[in-house]
N, C-alpha and C positions, 0 to 999 in steps of 0.2 A: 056226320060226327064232328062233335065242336073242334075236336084237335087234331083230327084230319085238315081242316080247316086251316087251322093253326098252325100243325105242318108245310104246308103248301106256302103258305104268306111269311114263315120267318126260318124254315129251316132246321130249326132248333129240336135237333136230336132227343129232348126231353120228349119233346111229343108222341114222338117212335115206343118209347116207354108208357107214354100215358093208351096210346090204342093198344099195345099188348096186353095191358092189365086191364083194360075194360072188355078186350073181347076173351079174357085167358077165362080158364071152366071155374078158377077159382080150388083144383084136386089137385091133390098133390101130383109133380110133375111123374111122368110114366119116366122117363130116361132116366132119372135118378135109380130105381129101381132095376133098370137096363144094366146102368157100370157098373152096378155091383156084380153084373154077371158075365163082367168081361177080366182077361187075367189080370190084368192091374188095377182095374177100378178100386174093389177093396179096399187095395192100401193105396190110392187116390183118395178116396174117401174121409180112411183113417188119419190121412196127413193133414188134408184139405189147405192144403197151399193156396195163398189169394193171389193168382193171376196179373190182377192187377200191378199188385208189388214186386212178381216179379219182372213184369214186360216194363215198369218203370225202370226198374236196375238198367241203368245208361253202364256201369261197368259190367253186367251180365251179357248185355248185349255185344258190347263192344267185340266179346268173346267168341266171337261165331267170324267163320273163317266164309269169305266169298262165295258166291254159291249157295247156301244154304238155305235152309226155312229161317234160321234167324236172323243172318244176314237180311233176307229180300223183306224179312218183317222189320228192321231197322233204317231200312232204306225209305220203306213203303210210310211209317209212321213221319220220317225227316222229311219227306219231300211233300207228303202232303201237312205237315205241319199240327198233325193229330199224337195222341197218347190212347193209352189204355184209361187214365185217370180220368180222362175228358169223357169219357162214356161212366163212366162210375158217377162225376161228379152229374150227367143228363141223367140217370139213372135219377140219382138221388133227390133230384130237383124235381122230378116228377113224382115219387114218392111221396111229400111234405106233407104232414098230416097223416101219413097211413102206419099203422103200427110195426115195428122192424122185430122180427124175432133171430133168434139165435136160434137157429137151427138146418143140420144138413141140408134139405131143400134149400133153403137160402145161400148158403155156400153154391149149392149144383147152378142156382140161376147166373149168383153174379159167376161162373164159371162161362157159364155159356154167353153173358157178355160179354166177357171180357174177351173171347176168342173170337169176335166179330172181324177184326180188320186181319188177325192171321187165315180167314178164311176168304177174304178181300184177296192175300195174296196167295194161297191156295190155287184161287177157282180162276187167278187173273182179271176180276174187274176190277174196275178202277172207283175213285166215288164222286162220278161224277153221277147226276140223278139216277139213268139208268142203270147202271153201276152197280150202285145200291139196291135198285129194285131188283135186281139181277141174284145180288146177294142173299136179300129178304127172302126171294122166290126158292132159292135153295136151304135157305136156312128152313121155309119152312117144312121142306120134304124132310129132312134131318130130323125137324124136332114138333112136328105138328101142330105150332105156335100158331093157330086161326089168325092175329093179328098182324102175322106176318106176310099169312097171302094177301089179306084186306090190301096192305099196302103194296105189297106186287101187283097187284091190279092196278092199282091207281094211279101209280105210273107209267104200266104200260097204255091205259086209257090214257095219259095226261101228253104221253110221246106220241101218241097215235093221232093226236089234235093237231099238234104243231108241224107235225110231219106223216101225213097219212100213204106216202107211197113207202113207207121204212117200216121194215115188218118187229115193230115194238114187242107187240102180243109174243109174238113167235121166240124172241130173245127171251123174255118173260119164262115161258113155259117149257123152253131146252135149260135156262138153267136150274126149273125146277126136274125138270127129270134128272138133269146131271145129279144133283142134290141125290134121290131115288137112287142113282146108278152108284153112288160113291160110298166108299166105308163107312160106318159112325161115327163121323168126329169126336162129336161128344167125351167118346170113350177111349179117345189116344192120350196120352202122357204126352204135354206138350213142351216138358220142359227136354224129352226126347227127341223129341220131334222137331226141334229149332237147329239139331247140330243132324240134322240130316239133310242130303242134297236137295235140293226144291225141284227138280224136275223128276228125282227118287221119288220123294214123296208123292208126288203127282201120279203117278204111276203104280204106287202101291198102295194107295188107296182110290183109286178109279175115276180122278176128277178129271173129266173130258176139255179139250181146248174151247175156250167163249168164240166159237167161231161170230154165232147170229148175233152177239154184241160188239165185235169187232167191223164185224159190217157195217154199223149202225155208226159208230165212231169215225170211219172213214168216211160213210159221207156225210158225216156235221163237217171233216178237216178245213176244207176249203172255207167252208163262215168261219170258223175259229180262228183261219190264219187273218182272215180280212178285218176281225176284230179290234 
């Protein structure tokens, strides 16, 4: 696949977008029709608040007291030097040319984009390659996005290359069961969810510690530090 390709050689997040939509069924998304069956979704729905705008709110955030889901999501965006808009604007560059409608579905998507890196600091990976594929691989048990495990794989094939005594695969597919194990993201009210403790949250929706990616980190430490 050309932008698998593409991915690999420049990084560029648009990509990640262009293999979702070419492996997506193209039917309306199922989870849409999930929120509305959960007690908030509804008027989640009815609001349809753009995420985006609000995770940009620097004074929103500022609002969230140490500790918290919004707190470690202000920290986690600062220090890796990321936005919620920088995934809107990869979205959107990968789009170009394709027809944009107004409509619910399209709200639910860029929803579930936009909650990408609050689920970075959720699940505790980081973004560095495996990280990500770590993420993907959960996001896609969450949301059965085919384009998601394509790229969980490919990673952990691509970690398995460079380092074949480091159990890649095995990171790979504990954080897709995590994914499996854990509540529906999806369907939580996030803007509740930022003014709650981050190890609460953890805990009340069932996301297990990245033991087998924390392993994998410690022994890259020692090349990283020699770097």
């Amino acid at each position: 696949m050309a932008a698998l390709k593409r991915l690999r050689e420049t990084g560029d997040t648009k990509h990640v977008f262009e293999i979702t939509r070419a492996l997506g069924s193209g039917k309306p998304p199922p989870g849409y029709a999930r929120l509305l069956t959960t007690p908030q979704g509804g008027r989640m729905a009815y609001e349809r608040v753009e995420l985006c705008e609000r995770f940009g709110d620097d004074a929103w955030l500022r609002g969230f007291a140490p500790g918290t889901v919004g707190a470690a999501y202000r920290d986690f965006i600062t220090r890796n030097n990321i936005s919620a808009a920088g995934l809107a604007d990869a979205s959107e560059r990968a789009a170009l040319g394709q027809p944009q409608y107004k409509h619910p579905h399209a709200w639910y998507g860029r929803r579930n984009r936009d909650t990408h890196d609050v689920w970075h600091v959720l699940t505790g990976y980081g973004t560095d390659g495996l990280g990500e594929g770590c993420v993907v691989a959960f996001s896609y048990a969450q949301t059965g996005s085919l384009g998601l495990a394509f790229i969980a794989l490919h990673v952990a094939r691509s970690g398995k290359k460079t380092r074949p005594d480091l159990p890649f695969f095995a990171a790979v597919w504990r954080a897709y069961l995590a994914g499996r194990r854990a509540a529906w993201l999806p369907g939580e009210d996030y803007e509740r969810l930022f003014a709650e403790p981050l190890e609460s949250a953890r805990q009340r929706l069932g996301i297990s510690p990245p033991d087998t990616y924390r392993q994998i980190l410690r022994a890259f430490a020692p090349q990283m530090a020699a770097a």
